[in-house]
C-alpha positions as CSV (number, residue, x, y, z in Angstrom):
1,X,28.9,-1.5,-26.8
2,X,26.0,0.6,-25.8
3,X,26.1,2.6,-22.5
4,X,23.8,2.1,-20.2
5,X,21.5,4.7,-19.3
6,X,20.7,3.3,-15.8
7,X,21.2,5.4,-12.6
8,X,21.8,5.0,-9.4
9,X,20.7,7.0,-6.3
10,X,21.2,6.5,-2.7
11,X,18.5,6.9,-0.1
12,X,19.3,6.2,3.2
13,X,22.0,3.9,2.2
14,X,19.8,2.1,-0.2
15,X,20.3,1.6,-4.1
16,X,17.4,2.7,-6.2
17,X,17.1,2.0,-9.8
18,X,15.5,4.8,-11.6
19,X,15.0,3.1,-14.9
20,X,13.0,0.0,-15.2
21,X,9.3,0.0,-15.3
22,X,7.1,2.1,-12.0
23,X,6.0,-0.2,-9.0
24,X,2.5,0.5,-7.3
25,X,3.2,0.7,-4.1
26,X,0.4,-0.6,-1.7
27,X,0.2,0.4,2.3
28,X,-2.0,-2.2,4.4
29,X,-2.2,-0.1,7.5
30,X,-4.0,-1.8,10.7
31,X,-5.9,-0.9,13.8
32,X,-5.3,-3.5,16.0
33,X,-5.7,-1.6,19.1
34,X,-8.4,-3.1,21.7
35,X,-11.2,-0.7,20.0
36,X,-11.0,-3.2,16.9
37,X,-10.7,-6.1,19.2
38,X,-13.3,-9.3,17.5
39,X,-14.2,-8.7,14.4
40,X,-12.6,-5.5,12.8
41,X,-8.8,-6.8,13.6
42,X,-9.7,-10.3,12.3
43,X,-10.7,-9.1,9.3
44,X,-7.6,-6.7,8.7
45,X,-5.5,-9.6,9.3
46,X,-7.1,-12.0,6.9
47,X,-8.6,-9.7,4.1
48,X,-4.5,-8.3,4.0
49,X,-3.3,-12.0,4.1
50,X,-5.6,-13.0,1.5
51,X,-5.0,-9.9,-1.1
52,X,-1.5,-11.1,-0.9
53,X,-1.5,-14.1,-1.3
54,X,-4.0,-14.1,-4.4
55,X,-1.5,-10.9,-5.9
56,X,1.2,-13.8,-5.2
57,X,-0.7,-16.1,-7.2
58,X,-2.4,-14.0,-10.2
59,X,1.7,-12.5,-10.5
60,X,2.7,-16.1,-10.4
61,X,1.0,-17.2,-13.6
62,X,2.0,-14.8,-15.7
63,X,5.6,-13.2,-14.3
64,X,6.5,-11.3,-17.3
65,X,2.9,-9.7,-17.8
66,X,3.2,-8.9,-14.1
67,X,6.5,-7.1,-13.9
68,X,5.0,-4.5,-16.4
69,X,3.4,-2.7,-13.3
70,X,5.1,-4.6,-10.6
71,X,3.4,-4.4,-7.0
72,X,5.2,-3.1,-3.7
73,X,3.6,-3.7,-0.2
74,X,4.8,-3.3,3.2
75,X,2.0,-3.7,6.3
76,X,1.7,-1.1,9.5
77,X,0.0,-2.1,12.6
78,X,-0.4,0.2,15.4
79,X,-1.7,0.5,18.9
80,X,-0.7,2.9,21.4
81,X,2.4,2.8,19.5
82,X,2.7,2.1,15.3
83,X,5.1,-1.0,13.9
84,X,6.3,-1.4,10.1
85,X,6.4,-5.2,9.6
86,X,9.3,-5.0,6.9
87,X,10.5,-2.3,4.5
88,X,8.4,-1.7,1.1
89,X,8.9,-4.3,-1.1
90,X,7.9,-7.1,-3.8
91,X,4.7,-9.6,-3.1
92,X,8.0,-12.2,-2.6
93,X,10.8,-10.7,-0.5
94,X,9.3,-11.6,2.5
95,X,7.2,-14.8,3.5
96,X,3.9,-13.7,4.7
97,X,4.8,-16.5,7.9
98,X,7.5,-14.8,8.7
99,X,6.0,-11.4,9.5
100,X,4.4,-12.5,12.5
101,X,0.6,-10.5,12.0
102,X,-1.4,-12.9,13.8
103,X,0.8,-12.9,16.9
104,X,0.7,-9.3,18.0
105,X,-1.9,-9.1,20.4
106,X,-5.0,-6.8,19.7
107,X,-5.3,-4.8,22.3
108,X,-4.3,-1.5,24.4
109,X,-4.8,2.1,22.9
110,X,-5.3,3.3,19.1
111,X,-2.5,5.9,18.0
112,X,-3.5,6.7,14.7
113,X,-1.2,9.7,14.7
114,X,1.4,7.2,15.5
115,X,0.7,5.2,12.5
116,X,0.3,8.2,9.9
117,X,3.8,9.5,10.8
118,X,5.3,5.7,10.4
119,X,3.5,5.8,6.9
120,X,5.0,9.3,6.1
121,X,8.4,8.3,6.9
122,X,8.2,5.0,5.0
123,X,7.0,6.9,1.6
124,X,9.7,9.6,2.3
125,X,13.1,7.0,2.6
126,X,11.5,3.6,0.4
127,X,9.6,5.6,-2.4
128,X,11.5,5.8,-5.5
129,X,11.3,9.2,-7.3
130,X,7.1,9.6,-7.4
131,X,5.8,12.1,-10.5
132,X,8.8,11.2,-12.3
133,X,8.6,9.1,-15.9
134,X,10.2,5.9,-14.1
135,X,9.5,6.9,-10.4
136,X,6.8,5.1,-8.3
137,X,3.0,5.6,-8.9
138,X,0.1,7.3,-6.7
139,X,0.4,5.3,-3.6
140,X,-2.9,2.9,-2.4
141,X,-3.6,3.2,1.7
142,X,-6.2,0.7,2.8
143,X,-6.9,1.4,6.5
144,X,-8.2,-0.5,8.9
145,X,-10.1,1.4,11.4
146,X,-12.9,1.9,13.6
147,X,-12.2,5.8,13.5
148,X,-12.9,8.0,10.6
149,X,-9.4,9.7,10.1
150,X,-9.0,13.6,10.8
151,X,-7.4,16.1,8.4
152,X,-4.2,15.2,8.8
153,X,-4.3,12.2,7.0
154,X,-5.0,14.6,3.8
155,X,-1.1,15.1,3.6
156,X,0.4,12.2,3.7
157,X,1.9,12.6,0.2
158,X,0.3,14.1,-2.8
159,X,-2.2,12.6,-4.7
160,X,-1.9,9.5,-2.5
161,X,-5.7,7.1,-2.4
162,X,-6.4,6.2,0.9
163,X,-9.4,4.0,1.5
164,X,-10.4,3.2,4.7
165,X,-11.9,-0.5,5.7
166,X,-14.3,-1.2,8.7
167,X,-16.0,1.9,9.7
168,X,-20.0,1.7,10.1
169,X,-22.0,3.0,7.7
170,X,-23.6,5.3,9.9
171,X,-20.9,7.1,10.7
172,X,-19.3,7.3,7.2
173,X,-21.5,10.3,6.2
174,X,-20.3,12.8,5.1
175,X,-16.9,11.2,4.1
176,X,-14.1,13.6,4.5
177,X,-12.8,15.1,1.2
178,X,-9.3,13.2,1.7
179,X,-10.8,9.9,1.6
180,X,-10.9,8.1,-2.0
181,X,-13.3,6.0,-0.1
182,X,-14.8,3.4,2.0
183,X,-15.1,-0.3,1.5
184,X,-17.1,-2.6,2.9
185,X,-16.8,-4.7,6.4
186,X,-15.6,-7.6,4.1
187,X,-13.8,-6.0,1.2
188,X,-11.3,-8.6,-0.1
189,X,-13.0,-8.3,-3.5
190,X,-13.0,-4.5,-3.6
191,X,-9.5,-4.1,-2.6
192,X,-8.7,-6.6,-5.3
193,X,-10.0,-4.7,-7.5
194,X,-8.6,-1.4,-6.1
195,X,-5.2,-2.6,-7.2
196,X,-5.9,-4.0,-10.3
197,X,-7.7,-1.0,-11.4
198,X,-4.3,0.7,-10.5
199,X,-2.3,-1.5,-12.1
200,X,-3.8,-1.0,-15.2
201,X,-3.6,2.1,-15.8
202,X,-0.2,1.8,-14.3
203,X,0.8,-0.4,-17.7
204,X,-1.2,1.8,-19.7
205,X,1.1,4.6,-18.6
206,X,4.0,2.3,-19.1
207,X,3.2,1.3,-22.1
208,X,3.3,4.8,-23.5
209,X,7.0,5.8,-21.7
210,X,8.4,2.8,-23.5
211,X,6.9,3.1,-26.9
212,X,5.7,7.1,-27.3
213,X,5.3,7.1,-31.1
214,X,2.6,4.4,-30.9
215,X,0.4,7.1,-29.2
């Protein structure tokens, strides 16, 4: 009988696999302080909403294809204080309903600072050994914002892409060097494509971990 060669660690209490193929794990973090009030924070919610739920869809139809370079999310809204709506996981573990995002009121103060050190802590205890051969891959931040983030959103975790959603073109020049970029007032196409773009050269990467002589 052959041995298998998974292994198990233990972060936080939590059972990680470190075999198995990498996840692409995708932050939705949201502004919905009173600064975004109207248009910005109805857009976060909706353009997040609707990425899921098309990811859902597209992994739907084709499950095997889709577990090649398997999608994590987990959402983070913030105000004067920042909120994780549920742990890192797969587009299915939890219902989108059951999160409550359209009930928490937009309003009060913006603590960005707030929300960078929830997203630190949740890629420090829920990512699953990133760089490694069968760890996590580079990390995808889509911000909502009014704010063009200071400095110290360059070290959140190496290599990480953080693009940042809702910010005026006037003020998005010159972009700071830790930005991968901005996207459009209504960019549920772009961060589509964001992901897919990710996820294929995700399974590319894959594809040459499980079958290295073919390269």
């Amino acid at each position: 009988m052959a041995v298998s060669q998974e292994k198990i660690i233990q972060t936080d209490g939590v059972a990680l696999k470190t075999n198995g193929p990498r996840r692409l794990p995708v932050y939705f973090v949201l502004d919905l302080s009173g600064s975004a009030r109207g248009g910005l924070a109805a857009n976060a919610r909706r353009h997040t909403q609707d990425v899921i739920t098309q990811l859902q869809s597209q992994a739907g139809q084709n499950r095997k294809e889709y577990d090649r370079a398997p999608v994590f999310y987990t959402i983070i809204v913030f105000r004067s204080a920042a909120l994780q709506l549920q742990p890192l996981a797969s587009l299915w573990t939890y219902p989108l309903d059951g999160l409550l995002l359209n009930e928490i009121a937009t309003q009060g103060a913006s603590a960005p600072g707030a929300a960078l050190a929830t997203l630190r802590k949740s890629m420090e205890h829920e990512l699953k050994m990133p760089g490694t051969d069968h760890g996590d891959d580079t990390p995808l931040v889509f911000l909502f914002t009014d704010k063009v983030p200071n400095k110290e959103w360059a070290c959140i975790v190496p290599g990480v892409k953080t693009f940042v959603c809702g910010i005026p073109p006037s003020t998005q020049t010159p972009a700071p060097s830790f930005i991968s970029g901005f996207l459009p007032f209504d960019c549920q196409a772009e961060m589509l494509k964001k992901v897919e773009a990710a996820r294929d050269k995700l399974k590319t990467r894959q594809q040459m971990i499980d079958y290295p002589t073919d390269y």
